[in-house]
C-alpha positions as CSV (number, residue, x, y, z in Angstrom):
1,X,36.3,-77.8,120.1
2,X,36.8,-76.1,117.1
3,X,35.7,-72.2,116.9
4,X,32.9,-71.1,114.6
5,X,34.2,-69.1,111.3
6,X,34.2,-65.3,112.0
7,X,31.8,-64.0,109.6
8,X,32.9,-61.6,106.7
9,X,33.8,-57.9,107.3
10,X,30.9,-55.7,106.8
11,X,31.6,-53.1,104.2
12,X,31.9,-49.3,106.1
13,X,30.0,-47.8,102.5
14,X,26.3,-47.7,102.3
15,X,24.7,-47.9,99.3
16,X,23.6,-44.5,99.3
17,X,27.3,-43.3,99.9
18,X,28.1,-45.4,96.9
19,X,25.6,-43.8,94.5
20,X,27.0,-40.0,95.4
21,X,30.4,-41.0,94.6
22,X,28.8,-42.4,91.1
23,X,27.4,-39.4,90.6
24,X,30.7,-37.3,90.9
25,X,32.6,-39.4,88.8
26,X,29.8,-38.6,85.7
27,X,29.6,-35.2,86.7
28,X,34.2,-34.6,85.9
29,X,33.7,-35.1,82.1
30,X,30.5,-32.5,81.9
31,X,32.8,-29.9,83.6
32,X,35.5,-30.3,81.3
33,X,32.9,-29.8,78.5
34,X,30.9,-26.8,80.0
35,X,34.6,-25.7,80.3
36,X,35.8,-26.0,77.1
37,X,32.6,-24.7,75.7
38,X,32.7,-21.4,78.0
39,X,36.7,-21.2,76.5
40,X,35.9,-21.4,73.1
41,X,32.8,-18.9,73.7
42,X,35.4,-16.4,75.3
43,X,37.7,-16.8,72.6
44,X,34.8,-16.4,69.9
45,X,34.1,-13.4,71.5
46,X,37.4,-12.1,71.5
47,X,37.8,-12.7,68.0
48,X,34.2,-10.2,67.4
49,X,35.9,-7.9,69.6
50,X,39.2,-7.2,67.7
51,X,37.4,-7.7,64.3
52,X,34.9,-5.4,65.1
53,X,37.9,-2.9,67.0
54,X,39.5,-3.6,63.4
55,X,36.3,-2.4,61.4
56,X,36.0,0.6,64.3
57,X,39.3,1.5,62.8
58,X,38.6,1.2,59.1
59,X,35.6,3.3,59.6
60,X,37.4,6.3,61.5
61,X,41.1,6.5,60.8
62,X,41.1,9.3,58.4
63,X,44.9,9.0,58.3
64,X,45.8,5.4,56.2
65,X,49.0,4.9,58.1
66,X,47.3,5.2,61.6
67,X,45.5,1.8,60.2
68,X,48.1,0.0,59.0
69,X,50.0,0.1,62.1
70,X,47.7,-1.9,63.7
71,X,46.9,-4.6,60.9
72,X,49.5,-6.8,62.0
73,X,49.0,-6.4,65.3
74,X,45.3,-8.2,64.6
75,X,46.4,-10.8,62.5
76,X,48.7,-11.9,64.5
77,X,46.0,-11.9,68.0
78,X,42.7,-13.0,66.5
79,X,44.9,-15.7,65.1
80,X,47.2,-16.5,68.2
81,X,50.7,-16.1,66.3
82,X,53.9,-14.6,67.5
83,X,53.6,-11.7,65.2
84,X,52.4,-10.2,62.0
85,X,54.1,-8.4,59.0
86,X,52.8,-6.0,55.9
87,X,54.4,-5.8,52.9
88,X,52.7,-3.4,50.2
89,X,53.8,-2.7,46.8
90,X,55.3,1.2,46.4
91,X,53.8,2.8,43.2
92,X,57.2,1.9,41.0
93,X,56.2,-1.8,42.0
94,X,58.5,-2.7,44.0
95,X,57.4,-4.6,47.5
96,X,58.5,-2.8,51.1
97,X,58.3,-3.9,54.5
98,X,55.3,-1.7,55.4
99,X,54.9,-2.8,59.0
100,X,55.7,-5.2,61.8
101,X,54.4,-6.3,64.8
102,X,55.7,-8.8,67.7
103,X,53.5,-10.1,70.4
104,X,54.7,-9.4,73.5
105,X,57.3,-11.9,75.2
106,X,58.1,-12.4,71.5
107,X,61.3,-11.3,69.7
108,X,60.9,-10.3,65.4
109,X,64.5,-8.6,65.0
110,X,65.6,-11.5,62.8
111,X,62.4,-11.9,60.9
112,X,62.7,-7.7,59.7
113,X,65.8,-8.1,59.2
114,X,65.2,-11.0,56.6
115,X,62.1,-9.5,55.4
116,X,63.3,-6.1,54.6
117,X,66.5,-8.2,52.6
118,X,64.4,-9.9,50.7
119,X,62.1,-7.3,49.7
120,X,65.2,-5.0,48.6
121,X,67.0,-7.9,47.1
122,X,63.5,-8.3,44.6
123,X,63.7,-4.5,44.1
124,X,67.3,-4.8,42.7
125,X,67.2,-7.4,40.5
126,X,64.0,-6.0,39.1
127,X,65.9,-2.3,38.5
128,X,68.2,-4.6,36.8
129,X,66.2,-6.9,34.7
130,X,67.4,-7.8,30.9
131,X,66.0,-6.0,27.9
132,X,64.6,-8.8,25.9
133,X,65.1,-8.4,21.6
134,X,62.9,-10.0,19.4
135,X,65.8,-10.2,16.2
136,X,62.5,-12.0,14.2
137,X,60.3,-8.7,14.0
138,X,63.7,-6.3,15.2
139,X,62.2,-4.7,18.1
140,X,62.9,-4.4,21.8
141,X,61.2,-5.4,24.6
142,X,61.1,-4.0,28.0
143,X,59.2,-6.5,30.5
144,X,57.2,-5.4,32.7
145,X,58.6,-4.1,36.2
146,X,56.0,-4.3,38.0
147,X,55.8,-8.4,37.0
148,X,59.7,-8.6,38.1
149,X,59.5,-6.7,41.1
150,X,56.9,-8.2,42.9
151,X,56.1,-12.0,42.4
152,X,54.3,-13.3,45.3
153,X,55.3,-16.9,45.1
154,X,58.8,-16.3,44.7
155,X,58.7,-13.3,48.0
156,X,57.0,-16.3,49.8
157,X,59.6,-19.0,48.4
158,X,62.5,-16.5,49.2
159,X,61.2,-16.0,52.4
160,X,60.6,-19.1,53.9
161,X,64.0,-20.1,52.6
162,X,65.8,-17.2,54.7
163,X,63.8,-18.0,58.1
164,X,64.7,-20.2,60.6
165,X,63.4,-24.1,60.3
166,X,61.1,-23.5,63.8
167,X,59.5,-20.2,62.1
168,X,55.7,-21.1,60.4
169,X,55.1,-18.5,57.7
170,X,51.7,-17.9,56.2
171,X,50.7,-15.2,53.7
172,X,47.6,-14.0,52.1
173,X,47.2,-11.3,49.4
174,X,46.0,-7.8,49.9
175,X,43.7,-7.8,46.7
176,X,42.4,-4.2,45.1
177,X,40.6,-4.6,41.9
178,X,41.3,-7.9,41.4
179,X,45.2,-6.7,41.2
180,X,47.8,-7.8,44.5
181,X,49.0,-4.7,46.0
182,X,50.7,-6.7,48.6
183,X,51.1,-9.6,51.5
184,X,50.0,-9.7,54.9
185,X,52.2,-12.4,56.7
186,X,51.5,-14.2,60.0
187,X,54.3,-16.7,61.9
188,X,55.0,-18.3,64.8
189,X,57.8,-20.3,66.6
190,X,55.6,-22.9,68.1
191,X,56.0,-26.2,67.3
192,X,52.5,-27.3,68.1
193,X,51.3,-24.2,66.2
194,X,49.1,-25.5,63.5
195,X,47.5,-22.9,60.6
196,X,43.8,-24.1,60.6
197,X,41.4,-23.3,58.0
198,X,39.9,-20.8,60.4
199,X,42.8,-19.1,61.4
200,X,43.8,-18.8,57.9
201,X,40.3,-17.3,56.5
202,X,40.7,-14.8,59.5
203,X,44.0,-13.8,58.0
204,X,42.2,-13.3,54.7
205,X,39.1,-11.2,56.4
206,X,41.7,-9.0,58.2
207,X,43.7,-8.4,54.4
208,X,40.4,-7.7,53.0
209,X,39.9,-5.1,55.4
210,X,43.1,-3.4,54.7
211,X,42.5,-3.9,51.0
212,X,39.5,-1.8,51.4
213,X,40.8,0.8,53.9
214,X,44.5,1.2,50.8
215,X,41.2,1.5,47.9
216,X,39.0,4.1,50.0
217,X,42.4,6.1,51.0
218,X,43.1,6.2,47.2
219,X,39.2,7.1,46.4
220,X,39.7,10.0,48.8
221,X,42.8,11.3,47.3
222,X,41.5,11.0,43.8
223,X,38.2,13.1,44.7
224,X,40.3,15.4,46.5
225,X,42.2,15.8,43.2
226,X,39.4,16.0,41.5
227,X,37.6,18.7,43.7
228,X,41.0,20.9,43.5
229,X,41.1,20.4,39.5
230,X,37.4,21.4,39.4
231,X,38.2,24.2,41.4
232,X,41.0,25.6,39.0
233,X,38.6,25.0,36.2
234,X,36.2,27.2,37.3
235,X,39.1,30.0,38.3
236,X,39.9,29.6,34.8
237,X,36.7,29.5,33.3
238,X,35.8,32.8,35.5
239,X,38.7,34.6,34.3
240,X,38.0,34.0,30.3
241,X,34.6,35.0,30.8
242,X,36.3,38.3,32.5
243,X,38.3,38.0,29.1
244,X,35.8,37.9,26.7
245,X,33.5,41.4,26.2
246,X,30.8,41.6,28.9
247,X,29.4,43.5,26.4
248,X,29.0,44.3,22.7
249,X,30.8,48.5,22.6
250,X,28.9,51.4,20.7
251,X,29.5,51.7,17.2
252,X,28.3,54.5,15.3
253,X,25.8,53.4,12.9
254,X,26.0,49.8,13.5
255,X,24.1,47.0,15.9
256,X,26.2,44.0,17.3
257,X,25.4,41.0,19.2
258,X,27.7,38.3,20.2
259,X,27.8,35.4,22.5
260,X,30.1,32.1,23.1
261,X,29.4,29.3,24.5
262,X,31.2,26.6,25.6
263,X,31.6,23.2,25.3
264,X,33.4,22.5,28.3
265,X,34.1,24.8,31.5
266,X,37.3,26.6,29.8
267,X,36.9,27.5,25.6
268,X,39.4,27.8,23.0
269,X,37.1,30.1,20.6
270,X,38.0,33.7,21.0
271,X,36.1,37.1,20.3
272,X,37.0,40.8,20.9
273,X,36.1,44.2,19.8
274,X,39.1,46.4,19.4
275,X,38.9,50.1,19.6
276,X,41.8,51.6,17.1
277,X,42.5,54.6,19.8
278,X,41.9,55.1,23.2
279,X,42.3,58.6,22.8
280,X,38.6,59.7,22.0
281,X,37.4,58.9,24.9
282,X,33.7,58.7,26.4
283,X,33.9,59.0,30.1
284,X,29.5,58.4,30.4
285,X,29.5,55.1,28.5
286,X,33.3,53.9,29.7
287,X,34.6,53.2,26.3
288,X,36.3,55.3,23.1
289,X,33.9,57.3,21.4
290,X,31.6,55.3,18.7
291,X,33.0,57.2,15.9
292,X,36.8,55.6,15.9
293,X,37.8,52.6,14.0
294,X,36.9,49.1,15.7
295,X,38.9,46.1,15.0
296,X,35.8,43.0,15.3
297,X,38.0,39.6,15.5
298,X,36.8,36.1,15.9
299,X,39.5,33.1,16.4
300,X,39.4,29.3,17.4
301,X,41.9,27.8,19.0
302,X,42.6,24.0,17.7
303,X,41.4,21.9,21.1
304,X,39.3,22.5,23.6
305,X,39.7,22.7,27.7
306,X,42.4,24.5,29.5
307,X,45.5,24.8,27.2
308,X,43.6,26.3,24.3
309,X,42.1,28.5,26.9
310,X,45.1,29.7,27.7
311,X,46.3,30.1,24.0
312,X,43.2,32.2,23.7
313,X,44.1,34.2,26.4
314,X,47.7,34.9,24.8
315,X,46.3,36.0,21.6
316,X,43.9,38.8,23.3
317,X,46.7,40.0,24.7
318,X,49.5,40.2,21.8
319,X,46.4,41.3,19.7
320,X,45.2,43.9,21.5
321,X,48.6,45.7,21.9
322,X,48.9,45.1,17.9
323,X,46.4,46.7,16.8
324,X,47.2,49.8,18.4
325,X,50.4,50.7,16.4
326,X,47.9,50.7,13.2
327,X,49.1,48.7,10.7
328,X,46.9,46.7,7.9
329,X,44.9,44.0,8.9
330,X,47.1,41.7,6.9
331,X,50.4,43.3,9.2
332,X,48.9,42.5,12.4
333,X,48.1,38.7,11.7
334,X,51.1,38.4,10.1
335,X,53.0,40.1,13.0
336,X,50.8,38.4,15.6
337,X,51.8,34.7,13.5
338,X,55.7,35.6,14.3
339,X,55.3,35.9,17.7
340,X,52.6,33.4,18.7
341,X,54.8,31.0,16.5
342,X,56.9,29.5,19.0
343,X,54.7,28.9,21.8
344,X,52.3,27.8,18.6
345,X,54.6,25.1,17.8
346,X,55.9,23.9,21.3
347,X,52.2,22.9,22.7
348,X,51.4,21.5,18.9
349,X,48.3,23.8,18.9
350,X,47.2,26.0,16.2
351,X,44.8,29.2,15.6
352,X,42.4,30.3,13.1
353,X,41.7,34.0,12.8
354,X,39.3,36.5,11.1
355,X,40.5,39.8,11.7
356,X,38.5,42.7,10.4
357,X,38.0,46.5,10.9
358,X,35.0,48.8,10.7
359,X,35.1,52.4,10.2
360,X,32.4,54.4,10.8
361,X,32.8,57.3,8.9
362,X,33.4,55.6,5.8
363,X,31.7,52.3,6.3
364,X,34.3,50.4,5.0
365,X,35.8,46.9,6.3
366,X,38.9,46.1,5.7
367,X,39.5,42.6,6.6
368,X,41.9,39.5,6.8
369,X,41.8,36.0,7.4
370,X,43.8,33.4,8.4
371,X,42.4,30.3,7.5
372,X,39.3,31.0,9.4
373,X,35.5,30.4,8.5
374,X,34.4,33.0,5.9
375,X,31.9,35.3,7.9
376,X,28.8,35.2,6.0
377,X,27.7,38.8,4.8
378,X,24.0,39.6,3.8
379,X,23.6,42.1,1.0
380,X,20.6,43.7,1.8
381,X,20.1,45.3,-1.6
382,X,20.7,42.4,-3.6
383,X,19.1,40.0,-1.1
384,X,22.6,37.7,-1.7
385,X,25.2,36.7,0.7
386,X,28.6,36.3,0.3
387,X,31.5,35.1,1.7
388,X,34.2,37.6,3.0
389,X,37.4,35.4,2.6
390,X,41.7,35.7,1.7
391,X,44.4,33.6,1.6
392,X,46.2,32.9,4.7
393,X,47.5,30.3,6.5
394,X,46.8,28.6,10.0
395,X,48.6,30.9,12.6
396,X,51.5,28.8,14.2
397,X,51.8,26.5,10.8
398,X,54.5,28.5,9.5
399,X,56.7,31.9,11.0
400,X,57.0,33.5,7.4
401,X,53.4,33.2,6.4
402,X,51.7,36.0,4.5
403,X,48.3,37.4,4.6
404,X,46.3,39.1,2.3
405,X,43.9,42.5,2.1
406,X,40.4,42.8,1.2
407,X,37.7,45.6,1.4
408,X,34.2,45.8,1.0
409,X,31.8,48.9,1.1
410,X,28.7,48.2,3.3
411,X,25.6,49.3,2.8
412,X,22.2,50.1,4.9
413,X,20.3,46.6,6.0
414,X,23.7,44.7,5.6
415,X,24.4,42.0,8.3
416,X,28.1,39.9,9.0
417,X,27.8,37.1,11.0
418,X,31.4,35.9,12.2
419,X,31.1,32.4,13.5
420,X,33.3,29.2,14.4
421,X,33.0,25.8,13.4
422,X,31.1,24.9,16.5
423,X,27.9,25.5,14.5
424,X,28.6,23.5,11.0
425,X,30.3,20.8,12.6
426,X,27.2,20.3,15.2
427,X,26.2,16.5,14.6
428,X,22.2,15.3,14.6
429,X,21.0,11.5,16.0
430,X,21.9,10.1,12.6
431,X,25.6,11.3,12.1
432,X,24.6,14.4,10.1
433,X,26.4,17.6,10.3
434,X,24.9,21.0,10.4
435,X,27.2,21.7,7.8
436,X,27.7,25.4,6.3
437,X,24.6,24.9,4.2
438,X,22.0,24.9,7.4
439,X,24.0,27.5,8.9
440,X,23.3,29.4,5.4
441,X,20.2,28.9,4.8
442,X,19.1,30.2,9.0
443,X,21.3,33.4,8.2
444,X,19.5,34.3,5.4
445,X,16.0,33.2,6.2
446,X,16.6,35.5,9.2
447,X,18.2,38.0,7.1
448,X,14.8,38.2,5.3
449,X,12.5,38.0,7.8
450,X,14.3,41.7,9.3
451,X,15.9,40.1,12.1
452,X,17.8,42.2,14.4
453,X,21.3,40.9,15.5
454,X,20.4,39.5,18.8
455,X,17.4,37.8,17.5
456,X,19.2,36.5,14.6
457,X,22.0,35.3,16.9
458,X,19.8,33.6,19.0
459,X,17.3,31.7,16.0
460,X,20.7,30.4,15.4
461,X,21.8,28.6,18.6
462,X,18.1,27.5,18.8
463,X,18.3,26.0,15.1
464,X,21.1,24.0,16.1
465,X,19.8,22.9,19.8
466,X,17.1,21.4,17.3
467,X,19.4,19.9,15.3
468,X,21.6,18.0,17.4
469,X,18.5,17.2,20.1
470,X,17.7,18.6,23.5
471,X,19.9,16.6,25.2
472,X,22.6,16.0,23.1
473,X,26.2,17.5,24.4
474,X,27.9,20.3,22.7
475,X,30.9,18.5,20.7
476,X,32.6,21.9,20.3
477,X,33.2,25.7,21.6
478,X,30.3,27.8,19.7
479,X,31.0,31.5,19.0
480,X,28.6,34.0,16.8
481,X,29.1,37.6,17.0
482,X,26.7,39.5,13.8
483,X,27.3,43.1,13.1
484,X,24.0,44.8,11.3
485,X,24.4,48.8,9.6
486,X,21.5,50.3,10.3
């Protein structure tokens, strides 16, 4: 009897057991993305943390070195490289091995060592580069060194050719007004290691960074520079005004007024009342006595700023010491000529001088001038005005030049107004020049009207603020000083 067939082996899984381990096996590949999703989120947020650590920095370094210590150090993590390197350009031109930075585990010993030969290889044959003649036109060219000594393609050729095959160099410029001021590098030794688009423009962002903190540093010294130079200009433009008279002296008989102004901090015009002795001396009003000789002298220094303030300040003093040994007005200039002629000659400055001297007692003026513009004298009697004016040349043009000697007798009413050519070379809207013709013609409508010197002085600067407009910049130093006998 033959057995029955057994039947077939039940399976020990249920359905529902075999929908769960469905489910698991979808579920693996979900992980793996929510995984790679929370990595890249970490590693986006690293990236805003150093960046923003890097822009931390930028904003509160004040020292520039303290920041570029760390600039490799970023490029080479927000980038995941082996290390970074900084090479800026010195102000010859010539391109250093700023700084260098190895992650850690990582070795860079051979890569300084190659960069820094490079980089002083480049400096050297640029210190030596060939003068290039033109024999066509006969002239000689120098190149340019700052061209030879740093050329970025050929620093990167050079040093890709001097690293090892496994090293993967990348280099970006470090870009300050459009001009390369140097390279920030970033390598690595991995194989694998692959320079993405992204890690490459992070490279550039942390460059630009450094490109801005090199520009502010150099901002920041320039101000400061600036700040200290306007600091010695106003030293310098509170110890002319010291210089020049606070105050017009007592002259018997006569009424003065005078006043300079500027056209930049420091002046080259120059002005002084001279006492001929110290002798008579009025303890009440702090000066000599009114009735001694006075030396009235107006000058103008060829330039403006600094060194024709200082040229200014020279002649006050060799001046002032001149006059005192009592020689002709022709003698002093003449003396003062010899002396200033050097230092005249060596800053290629020269000096225009009126010198003159009143005497009370006789009302006489005995006057000389070198080259200077003819004071303008105002005959009251006559209602004329004339020039006072000799032959004589610039002071510092010549060491042997002679002056000559003129007198005039003035009268009651008569007014001299010394001047420089601040006011006839003041220039209107259209081009025009005030020319000595305006300058006449408010001198003598003054001079009519029975202007007093300090009015008179002051119609003038106002006909000339008129003239050139409100707003229009002084081109020049303006001096007046006017001298009325009452």
């Amino acid at each position: 009897m033959t057995a029955a067939p057994l039947p077939p082996p039940q399976s020990s899984t249920s359905p529902d057991s075999a929908s769960a381990t469905k489910t698991e096996a979808d579920q693996t590949p979900v992980s793996a993305l929510k995984e790679l999703v929370s990595r890249l989120h970490r590693e986006q947020n690293r990236i805003q943390n150093l960046l923003s650590s890097l822009g931390f920095a930028l904003r509160s370094f004040n020292n520039l070195n303290q920041f570029l210590e760390i600039v490799p150090l970023m490029a080479a993590r927000v980038t995941d490289a082996d290390g970074g390197a900084l090479v800026l350009l010195k102000p010859n031109g010539q391109a250093r091995l700023e700084q260098l930075h190895c992650q850690e585990g990582h070795t860079c010993q051979d890569i300084r060592q190659v960069l820094e030969s490079v980089t002083k290889q480049m400096a050297v044959e640029g210190s030596h580069a060939p003068v290039i003649a033109s024999y066509s036109s006969g002239s000689v060219k120098t190149p340019d060194l700052k061209a030879i000594h740093f050329n970025p393609s050929l620093l990167d050729e050079q040093l890709k050719q001097s690293l090892e095959d496994d090293i993967q160099l990348f280099g970006t410029p470090i870009l300050i007004k459009n001009e390369e001021r140097g390279r920030l590098y970033v390598f690595s030794r991995d194989e694998e290691y692959i320079w993405t688009t992204t890690r490459k423009k992070l490279v550039q962002l942390v460059a630009d960074q450094t490109a801005v903190a090199i520009a502010n540093h150099e901002l920041t010294n320039e101000l400061r520079k600036k700040e200290r130079l306007d600091r010695e200009l106003e030293i310098a433009a509170e110890i002319q005004d010291h210089l020049l008279p606070s105050k017009c002296p007592i002259v018997e008989g006569v009424e003065l007024a005078a006043s300079c102004q500027t056209a930049n901090r420091v002046g080259g015009d120059y002005y002084d009342f001279i006492p001929a002795s110290y002798e008579q001396f009025d303890p009440q009003e702090r000066q000599p006595a009114a009735s001694v000789p006075w030396s009235i002298v107006i000058g103008d220094v060829m330039g403006k700023g600094v060194p024709a303030g200082l040229i200014m300040t020279m002649t006050r003093g060799m001046l002032r010491a001149e006059v005192l040994n009592r020689h002709s007005p022709s003698t002093i200039v003449q003396h003062l000529n010899q002396v200033m002629y050097v230092d005249l000659e060596n800053s290629h400055r020269f000096l225009t001088l009126f010198y003159s001297e009143y005497d009370p007692k006789t009302r006489i003026l005995s006057y000389t001038n070198a080259a200077h513009n003819p004071p303008l004298l105002w005959h009251a009697a006559s209602h004329s005005i004339l020039k006072l004016d000799t032959k004589g040349m610039l002071i510092g043009l010549e060491p042997n030049s002679e002056y000559e000697d003129a007198q005039i007798q003035l009268e009651s009413g008569d007014t001299i107004m010394y001047y420089t050519d601040g006011f006839t070379d003041a220039v209107n809207q259209e081009g025009d020049r005030f020319d000595e013709e305006g300058l006449i013609t408010v001198f003598e409508w003054c001079c009519r009207q029975g202007y007093r010197p300090q009015a008179l002085l002051n119609q003038l600067f106002k006909a000339v603020k008129e003239f050139s407009g409100e707003d229009s910049p002084r081109g020049d130093d303006m001096t007046v000083v006017v001298m009325q006998v009452l």
